[in-house]
C-alpha positions, 0 to 999 in steps of 0.5 A: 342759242339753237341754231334756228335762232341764231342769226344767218346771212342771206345774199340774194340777187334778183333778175328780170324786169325789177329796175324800174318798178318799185322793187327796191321799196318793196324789199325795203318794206317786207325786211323792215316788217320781218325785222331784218338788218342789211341793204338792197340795191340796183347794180349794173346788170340790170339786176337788184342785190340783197344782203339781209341778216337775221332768223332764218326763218324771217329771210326765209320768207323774206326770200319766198317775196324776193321771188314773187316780187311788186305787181309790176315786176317780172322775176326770172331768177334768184340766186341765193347765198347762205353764210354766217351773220357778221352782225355789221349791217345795220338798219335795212336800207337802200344802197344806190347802185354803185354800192359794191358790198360792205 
């Protein structure tokens, strides 16, 4: 398999105004359109955290709409984190907020 193809694992945490406005279900929507496995949930900071696994291009855009965000959301900033796929995600879901990983 190339390395393009191979999957990859994207840990991303989003701050700004993104509790309260839909973006949890908006991730949701855009990983299920690329086809990504993971999770997406609230934490305690304020700030929404998502583990995504597939094609890195598919979590390269799925990035591009992290920072972009719903209409209703004010992004300040994402951190993003590249590491191996572990394959052990699952179907995207949501997580509540005292999700601390997998």
């Amino acid at each position: 398999m190339e390395a393009e193809e191979r999957p990859v694992r994207l840990d991303a945490t989003v701050s700004g105004r993104v509790q309260g406005v839909g973006f949890r279900y908006f991730v949701l929507r855009e990983a299920m359109v690329l086809g990504l496995q993971g999770w997406v949930a609230n934490t305690a900071d304020g700030s929404v955290r998502c583990v995504a696994e597939g094609p890195r291009g598919e979590l390269e855009m799925l990035l591009h709409r992290l920072r972009e965000g719903p209409p209703s959301a004010i992004v300040a900033h994402v951190s993003e984190a590249w590491m191996p796929a572990t394959g052990t995600l699952g179907p995207f879901g949501i997580r509540s907020g005292a999700h601390r990983g997998d």
